[in-house]
N, C-alpha and C positions, 0 to 999 in steps of 0.2 A: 605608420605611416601606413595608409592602407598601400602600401605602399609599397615606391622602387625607391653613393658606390659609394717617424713621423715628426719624429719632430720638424723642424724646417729642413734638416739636410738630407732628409728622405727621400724624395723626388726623384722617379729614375732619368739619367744621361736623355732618354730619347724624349723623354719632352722636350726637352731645349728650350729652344724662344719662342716653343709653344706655352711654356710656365707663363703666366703671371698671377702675379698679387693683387688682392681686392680687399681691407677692410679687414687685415688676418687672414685670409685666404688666399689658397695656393691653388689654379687649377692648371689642369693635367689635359692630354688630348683623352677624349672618348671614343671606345669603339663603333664604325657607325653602324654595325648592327644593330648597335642599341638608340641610336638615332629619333626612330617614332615612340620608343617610350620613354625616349629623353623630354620630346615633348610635350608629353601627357601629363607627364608630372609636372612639366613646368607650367601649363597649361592649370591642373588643378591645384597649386601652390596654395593660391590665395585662400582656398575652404577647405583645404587640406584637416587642419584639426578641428572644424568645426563638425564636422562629415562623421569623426569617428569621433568625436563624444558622442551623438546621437548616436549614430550605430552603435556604442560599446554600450551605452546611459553613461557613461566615462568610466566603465570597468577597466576600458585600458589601461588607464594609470596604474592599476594593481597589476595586471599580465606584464606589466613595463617592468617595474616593481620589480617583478618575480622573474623573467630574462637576467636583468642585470646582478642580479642577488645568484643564479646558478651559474653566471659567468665567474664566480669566485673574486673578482678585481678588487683588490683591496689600496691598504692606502700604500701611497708610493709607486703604484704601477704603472707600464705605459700602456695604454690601451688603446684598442679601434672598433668606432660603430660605424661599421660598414652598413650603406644603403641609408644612410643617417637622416634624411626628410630634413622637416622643422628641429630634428634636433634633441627629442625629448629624451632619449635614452643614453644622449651622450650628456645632458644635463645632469641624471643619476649616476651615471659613473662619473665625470666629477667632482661630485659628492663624494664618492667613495675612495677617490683616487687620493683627494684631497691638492693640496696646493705645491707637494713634494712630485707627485704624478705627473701623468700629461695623458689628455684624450685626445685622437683627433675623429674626427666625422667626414667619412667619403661617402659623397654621391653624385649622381650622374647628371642631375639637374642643379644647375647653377641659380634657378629662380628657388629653390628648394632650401641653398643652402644660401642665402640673402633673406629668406625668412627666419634660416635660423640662426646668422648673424643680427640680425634684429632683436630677435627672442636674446639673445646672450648680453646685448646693451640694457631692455629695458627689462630684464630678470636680473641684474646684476648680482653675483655675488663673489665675495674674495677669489672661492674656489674655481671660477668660472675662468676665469686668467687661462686655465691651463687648458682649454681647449681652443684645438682649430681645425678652417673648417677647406677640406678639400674635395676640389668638383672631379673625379678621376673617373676611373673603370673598375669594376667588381673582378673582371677578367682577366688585368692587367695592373695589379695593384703596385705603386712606383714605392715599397720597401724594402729590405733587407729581409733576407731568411730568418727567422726564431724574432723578430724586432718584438714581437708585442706579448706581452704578459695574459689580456682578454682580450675576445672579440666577441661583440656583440652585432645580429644584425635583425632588425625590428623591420617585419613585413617587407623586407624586402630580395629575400632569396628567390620568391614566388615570382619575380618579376624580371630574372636574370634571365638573357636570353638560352646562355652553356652552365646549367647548373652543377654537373662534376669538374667543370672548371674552375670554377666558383669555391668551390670546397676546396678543387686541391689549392690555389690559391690562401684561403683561410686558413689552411693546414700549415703551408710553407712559410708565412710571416709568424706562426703563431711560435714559441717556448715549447722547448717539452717538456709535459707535464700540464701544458695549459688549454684550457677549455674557450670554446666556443658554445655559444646560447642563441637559440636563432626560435625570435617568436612571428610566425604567423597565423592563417588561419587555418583551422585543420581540416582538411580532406577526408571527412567522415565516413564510415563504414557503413553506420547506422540512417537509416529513413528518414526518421524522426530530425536528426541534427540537422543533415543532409537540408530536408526539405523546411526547417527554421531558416536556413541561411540564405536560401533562394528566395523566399517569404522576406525575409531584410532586406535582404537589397533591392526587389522588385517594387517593395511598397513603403522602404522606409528612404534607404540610400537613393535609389535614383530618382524617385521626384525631390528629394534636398535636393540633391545635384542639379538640377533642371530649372530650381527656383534662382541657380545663378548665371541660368545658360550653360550648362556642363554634362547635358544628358547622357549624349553619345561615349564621353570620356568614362560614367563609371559604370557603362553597360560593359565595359571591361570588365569589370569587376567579379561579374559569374564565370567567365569562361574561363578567366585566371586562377581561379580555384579548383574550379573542373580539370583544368588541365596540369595542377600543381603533383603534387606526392603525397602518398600516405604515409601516415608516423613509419609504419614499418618501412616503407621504401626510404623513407628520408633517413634513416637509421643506416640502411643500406650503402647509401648514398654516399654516406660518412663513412662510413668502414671500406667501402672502396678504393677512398682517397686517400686512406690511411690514416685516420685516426685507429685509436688501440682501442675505444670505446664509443657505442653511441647512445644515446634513451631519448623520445618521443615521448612527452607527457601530455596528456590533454588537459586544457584549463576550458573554464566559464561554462563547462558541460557538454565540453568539447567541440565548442561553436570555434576553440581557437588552439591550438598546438604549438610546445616547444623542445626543439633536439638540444638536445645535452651530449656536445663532443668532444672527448678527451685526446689532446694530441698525443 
């Protein structure tokens, strides 16, 4: 998701008769800090995955891939892709969880996750049952402490207003024992990477984006890297909030990074 939040009875008290249901879907109030990137996302919904096949050549399916495969979620688990987009990484855990499981998918654009209640209609499969899709807060997530077996969050931590919030959050729903997988783009050291990624988006990402009227929306997209965290601070970041364990691995040549965090 270049991107930016269980079962049914999860939902905290203070939503109230702010809940409703849409189509499987639960949402939640959002914080409005997060208010103007609520709209951006919802705003780029519509080219959302087309944006980053070209940007990846569709390597992301493999870094997806590979998130959900070190979040450990096996079958029968419950789990949550926080920051969830269209939805693609709650599709592979899913899979993984199988039909005994349940995933659910938070985030903060409601146009975001109506794409990927579409995606879940015209994908259908048996396994697919067991996900649903909730429009919430990354900051304020409405579950129970230890609820969830994985969490998974695909490009979307980069995009959190309080990111040690954000963690201690992911840490307090998570089991212990259980990992968190958080893939975005990584914040390179190196010149070379560095200046590949500024080179994409200048000449690949934003004129796409612009061929659908969306220019100014992914010129976000550099300064949200720039002003993201490095493997090592993100590892930090984790062990602050109390995880027991963190690791930052770089993928696709280090155009893209994922923390591995052990509660």
């Amino acid at each position: 998701a270049i991107p930016v939040t269980a079962g049914p009875t999860a939902a905290s008290g203070h939503a109230g008769d702010r809940r409703r249901r849409r189509r499987g879907s639960v949402a939640v109030r959002c914080s409005s800090a997060a208010d103007e990137r609520q709209a951006l996302f919802s705003r780029i919904a519509p080219v959302y995955d087309h944006v980053h096949d070209v940007l990846s050549l569709g390597q992301h399916r493999t870094w997806k891939r590979i998130c959900v495969s070190w979040s450990m979620a096996k079958r029968g688990d419950r789990v949550l892709d926080l920051c969830c987009g269209s939805g693609d990484l709650a599709f592979l855990l899913s899979q993984k969880v199988g039909l005994d499981g349940e995933v659910v998918g938070v985030d903060f654009s409601g146009q975001q996750l109506q794409t990927a209640a579409s995606r879940q209609d015209q994908r259908w499969k048996a396994c697919y049952k067991n996900i649903k899709w909730i429009e919430g807060d990354a900051l304020d997530l409405p579950f129970t402490d230890h609820y969830f077996d994985a969490v998974t969050v695909g490009y979307g931590l980069r995009n959190v207003v309080d990111k040690p919030k954000a963690m201690q959050e992911i840490l307090r729903v998570l089991k212990p024992g259980s990992r968190a997988s958080v893939l975005d783009f990584n914040k390179s050291s190196s010149f070379f990477t560095a200046s590949l990624q500024s080179w994409a988006i200048d000449n690949v990402v934003v004129p796409l984006a612009s061929s659908y009227g969306l220019t100014e929306e992914y010129k976000y997209l550099k300064s949200s890297i720039s002003q993201y965290l490095t493997g090592e601070e993100l590892e930090k970041l984790a062990t602050e909030a109390g995880f027991s364990s963190a690791k930052h691995y770089e993928l696709g040549g280090g155009l893209m990074g994922n923390l591995v965090a052990t509660r």
